[in-house]
C-alpha positions as a printed NumPy array, in Angstrom:
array([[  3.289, 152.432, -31.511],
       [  1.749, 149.589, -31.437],
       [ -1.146, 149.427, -28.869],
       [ -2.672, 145.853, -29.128],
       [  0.834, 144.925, -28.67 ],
       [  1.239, 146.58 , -25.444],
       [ -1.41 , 145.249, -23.863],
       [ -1.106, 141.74 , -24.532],
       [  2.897, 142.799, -22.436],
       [  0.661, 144.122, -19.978],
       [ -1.969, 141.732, -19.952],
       [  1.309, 138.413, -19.466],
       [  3.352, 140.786, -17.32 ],
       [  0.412, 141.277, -15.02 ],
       [ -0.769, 137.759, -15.194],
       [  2.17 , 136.23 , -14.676],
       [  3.162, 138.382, -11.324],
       [ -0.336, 137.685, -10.09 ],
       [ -0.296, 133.64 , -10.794],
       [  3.311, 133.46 ,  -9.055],
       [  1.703, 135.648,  -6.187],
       [ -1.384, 132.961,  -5.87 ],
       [  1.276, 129.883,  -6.447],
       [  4.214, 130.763,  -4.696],
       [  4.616, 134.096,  -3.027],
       [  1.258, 134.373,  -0.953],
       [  1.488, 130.294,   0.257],
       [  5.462, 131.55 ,   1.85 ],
       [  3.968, 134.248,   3.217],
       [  1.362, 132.15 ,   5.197],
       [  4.053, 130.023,   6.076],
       [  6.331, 132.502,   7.343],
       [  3.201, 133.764,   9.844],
       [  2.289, 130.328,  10.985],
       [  6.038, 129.845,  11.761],
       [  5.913, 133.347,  13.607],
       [  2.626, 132.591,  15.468],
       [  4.38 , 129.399,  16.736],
       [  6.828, 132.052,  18.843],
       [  6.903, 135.566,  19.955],
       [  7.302, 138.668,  17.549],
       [  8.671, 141.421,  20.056],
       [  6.442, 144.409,  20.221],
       [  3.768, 143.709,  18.041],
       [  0.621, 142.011,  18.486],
       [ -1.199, 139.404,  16.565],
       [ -2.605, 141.792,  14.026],
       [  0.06 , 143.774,  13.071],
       [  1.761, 140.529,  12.868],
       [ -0.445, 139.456,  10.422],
       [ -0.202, 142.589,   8.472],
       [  3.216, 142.796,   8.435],
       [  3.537, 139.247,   7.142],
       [  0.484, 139.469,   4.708],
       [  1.297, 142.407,   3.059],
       [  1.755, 141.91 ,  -0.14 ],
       [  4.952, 143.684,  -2.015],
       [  3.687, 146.736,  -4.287],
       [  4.352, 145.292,  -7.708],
       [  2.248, 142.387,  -6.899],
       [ -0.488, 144.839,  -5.482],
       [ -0.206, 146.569,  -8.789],
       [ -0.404, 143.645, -10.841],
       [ -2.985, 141.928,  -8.996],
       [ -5.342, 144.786,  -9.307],
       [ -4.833, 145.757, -12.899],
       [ -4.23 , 142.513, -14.582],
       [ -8.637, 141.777, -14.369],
       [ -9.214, 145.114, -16.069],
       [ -6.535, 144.974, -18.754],
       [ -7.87 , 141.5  , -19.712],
       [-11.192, 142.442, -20.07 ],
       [-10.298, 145.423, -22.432],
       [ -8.243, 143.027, -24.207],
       [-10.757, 140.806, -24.878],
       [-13.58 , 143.002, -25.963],
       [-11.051, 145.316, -27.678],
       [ -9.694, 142.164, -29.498],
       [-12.994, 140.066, -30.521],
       [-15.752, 142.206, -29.931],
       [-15.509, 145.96 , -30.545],
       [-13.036, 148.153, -30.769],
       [-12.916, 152.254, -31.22 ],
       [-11.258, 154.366, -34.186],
       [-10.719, 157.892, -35.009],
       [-11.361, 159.177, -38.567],
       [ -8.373, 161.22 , -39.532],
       [ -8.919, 162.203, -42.978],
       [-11.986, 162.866, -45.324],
       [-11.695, 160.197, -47.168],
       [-15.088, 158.821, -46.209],
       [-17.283, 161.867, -46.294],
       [-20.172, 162.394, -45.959],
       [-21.02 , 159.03 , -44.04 ],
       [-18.116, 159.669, -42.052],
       [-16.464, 163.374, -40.91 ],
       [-12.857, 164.691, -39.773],
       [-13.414, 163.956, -35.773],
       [-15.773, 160.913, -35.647],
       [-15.142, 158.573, -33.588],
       [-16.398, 154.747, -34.709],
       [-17.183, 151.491, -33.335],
       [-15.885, 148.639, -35.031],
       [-17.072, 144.921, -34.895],
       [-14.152, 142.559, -34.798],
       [-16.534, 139.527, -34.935],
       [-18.217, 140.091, -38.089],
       [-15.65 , 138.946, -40.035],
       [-13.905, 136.304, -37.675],
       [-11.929, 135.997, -34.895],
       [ -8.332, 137.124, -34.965],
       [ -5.714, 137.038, -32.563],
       [ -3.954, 140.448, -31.57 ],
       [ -1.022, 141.232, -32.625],
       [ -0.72 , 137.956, -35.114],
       [ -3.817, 138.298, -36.715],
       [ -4.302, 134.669, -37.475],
       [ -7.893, 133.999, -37.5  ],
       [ -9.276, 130.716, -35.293],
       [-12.527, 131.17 , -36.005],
       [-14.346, 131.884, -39.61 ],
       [-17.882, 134.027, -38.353],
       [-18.673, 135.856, -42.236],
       [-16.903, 137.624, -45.047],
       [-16.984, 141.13 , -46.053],
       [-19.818, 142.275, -48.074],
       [-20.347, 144.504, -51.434],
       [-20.798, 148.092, -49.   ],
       [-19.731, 147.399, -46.036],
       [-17.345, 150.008, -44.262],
       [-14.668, 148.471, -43.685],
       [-11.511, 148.831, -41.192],
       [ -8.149, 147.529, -42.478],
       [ -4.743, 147.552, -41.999],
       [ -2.604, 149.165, -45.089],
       [ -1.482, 146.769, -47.399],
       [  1.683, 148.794, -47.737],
       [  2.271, 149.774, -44.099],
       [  0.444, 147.012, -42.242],
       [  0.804, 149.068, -38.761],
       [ -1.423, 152.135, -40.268],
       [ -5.371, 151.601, -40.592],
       [ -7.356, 152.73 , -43.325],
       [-11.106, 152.66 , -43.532],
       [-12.903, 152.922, -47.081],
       [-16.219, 150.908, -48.278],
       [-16.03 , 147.906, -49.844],
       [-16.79 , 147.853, -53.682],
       [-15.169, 144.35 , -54.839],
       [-15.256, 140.702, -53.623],
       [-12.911, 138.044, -54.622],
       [-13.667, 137.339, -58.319],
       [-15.669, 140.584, -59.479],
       [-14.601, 142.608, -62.209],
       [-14.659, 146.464, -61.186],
       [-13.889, 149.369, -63.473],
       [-13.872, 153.264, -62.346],
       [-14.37 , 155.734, -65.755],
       [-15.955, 158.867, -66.283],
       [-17.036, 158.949, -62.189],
       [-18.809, 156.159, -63.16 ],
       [-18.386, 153.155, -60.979],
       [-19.173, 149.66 , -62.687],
       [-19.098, 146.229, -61.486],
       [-19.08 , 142.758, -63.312],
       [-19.678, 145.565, -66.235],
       [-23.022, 146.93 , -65.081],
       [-22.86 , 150.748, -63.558],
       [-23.772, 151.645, -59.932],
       [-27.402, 153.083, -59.618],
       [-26.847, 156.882, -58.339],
       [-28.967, 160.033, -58.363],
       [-28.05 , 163.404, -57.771],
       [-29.589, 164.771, -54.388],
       [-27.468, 168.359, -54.437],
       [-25.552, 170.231, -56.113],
       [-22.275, 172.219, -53.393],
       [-23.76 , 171.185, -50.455],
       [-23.094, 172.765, -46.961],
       [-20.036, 171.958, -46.104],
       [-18.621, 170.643, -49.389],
       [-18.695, 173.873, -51.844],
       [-18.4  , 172.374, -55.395],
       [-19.358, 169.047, -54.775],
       [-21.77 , 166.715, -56.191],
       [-23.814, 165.315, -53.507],
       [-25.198, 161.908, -55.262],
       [-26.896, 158.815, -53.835],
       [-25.319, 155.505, -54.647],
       [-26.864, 151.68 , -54.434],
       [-24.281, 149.102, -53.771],
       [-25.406, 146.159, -53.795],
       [-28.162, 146.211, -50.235],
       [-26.402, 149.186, -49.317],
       [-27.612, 152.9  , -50.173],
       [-25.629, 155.786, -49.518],
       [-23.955, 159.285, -50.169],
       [-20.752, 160.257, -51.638],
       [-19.286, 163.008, -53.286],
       [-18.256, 163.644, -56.942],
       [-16.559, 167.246, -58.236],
       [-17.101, 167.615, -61.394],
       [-14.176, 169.484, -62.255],
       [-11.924, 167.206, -60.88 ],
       [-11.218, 164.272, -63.455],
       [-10.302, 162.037, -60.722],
       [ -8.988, 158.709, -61.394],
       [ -9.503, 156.336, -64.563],
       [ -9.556, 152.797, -63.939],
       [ -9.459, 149.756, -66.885],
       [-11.688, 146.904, -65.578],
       [ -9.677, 144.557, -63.293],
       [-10.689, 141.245, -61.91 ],
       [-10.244, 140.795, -57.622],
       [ -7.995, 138.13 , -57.05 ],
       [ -9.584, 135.307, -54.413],
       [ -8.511, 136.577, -50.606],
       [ -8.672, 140.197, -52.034],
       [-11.002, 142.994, -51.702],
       [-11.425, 146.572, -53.623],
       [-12.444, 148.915, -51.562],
       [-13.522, 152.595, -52.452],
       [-13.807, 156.136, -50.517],
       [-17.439, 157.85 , -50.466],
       [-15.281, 161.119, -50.94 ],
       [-14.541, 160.109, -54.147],
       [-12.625, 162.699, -55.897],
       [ -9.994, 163.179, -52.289],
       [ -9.595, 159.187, -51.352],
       [ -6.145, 157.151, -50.941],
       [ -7.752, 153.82 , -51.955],
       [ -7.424, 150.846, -54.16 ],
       [ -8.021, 152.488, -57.469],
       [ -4.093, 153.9  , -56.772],
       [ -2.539, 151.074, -54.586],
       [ -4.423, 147.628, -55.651],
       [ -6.214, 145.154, -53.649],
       [ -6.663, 144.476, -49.401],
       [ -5.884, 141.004, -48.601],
       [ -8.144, 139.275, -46.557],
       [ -5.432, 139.252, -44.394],
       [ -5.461, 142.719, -43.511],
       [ -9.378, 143.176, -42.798],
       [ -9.765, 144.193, -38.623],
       [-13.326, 144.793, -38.53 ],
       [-16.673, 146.204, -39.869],
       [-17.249, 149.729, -38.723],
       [-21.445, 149.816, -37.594],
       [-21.572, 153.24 , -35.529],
       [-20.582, 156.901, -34.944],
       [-20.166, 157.412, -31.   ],
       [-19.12 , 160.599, -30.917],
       [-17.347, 163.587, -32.473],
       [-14.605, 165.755, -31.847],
       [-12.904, 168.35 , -34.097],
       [-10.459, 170.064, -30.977],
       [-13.401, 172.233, -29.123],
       [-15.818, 169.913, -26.572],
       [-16.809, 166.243, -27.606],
       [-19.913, 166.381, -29.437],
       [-22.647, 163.275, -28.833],
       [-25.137, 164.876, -31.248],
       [-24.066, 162.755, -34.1  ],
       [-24.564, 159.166, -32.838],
       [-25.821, 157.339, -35.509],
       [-25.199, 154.051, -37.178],
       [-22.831, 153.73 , -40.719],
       [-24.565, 152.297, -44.045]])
């Protein structure tokens, strides 16, 4: 189901009802009271009159009151921030089973709902960002994985060894089966301005990539959980397209018990 697609139905439905309430419905009903006030209404007085003749019908009530509030979610939901759920652990460990995320939707442009044309160009994303997108092979599913390529680089994958334009990713081990992640390689990895964690099993071969070159409007993005990611080393390239947003923050976390606010932090 498509949710930005609902409430952009919701948002015109409610508009609509309330600007034909402001432009037609509510100036009859004024009429209809003035014409009543210039003779008699049997048993009632002048206020219930009024209220009686004022009273607006209950779709309009509905519509009048929700349509503000459903606008105002669109918009920031739309062009400023908007939440996500991580489903899988693609992404550990900068992001768990249970997080929930904040995602710009300005940082890289302004996109309508639903369309996802962009009107207006703000930045392009960068060599480690985290980055929200929909699936290039089932646009209505989002995926989030870090961004390794930009349009033009050449990016290669051997060995656990991740090189770009042909020179290999600074990382240094930091543990060996960390908590949580028994047999893992917990290693520290510089991409580009961007330093952080991701895991590597070294008895897991894992993927091997020849060097390919990003086509322009493309991106190659990567999961931090190496070894146990769905990402472009097995289904190509994002289009630029595609990109929703650049996730910045954890908010909160919830695995099926209580919701969890210990783990606010902010994604590199």
């Amino acid at each position: 189901m498509d949710f930005s697609l609902l409430l952009v139905v919701a948002v015109a439905v409610t508009g609509v009802i309330t600007l034909l309430n402001l432009v037609w419905l509510r100036p009859a009903r004024r009429r209809a009271l003035q014409a009543a006030e210039a003779g008699t209404t049997e048993g009632l007085g002048k206020e219930a009159r009024e209220k009686a003749l004022l009273k607006e019908p209950w779709p309009v009530d509905y519509a009048r009151s929700f349509f503000p509030v459903l606008l105002v979610v669109l918009v920031l939901r739309s062009f400023v921030v908007e939440p996500f759920q991580i489903p899988s652990g693609s992404m550990r460990p900068t992001l768990e089973i249970g997080d929930f995320i904040l995602v710009n939707k300005f940082a890289y442009g302004l996109r309508l709902p639903v369309i996802h044309t962009e009107i207006v160009d703000l930045g392009e994303p960068e060599r480690g960002d985290v980055m929200v997108f929909r699936f290039p092979d089932e646009p209505s599913v989002n995926f989030i994985k870090r961004v390794v390529g930009l349009p033009g680089d050449r990016i290669r994958y051997a060995g656990k060894q991740l090189y770009v334009n042909g020179e290999p990713v600074p990382k240094a081990l930091m543990e060996e089966s960390p908590a949580g992640a028994p047999g893992e390689l917990l290693l520290a990895e510089q991409l580009g301005e961007v330093e952080h964690r991701i895991y590597n099993n070294p008895r897991d071969p894992g993927p091997q990539m020849r060097e390919l070159v990003v086509p322009d409007g493309h991106y190659f993005t990567m999961g931090d959980n190496r070894d146990h990611s769905n990402d472009s080393r097995y289904w190509g390239f994002v289009p630029e397209e595609n990109v929703v947003g650049r996730a910045f923050a954890v908010w909160m976390h919830w695995d099926g018990g209580l919701p969890s606010f210990t783990s606010i932090r902010r994604i590199h």
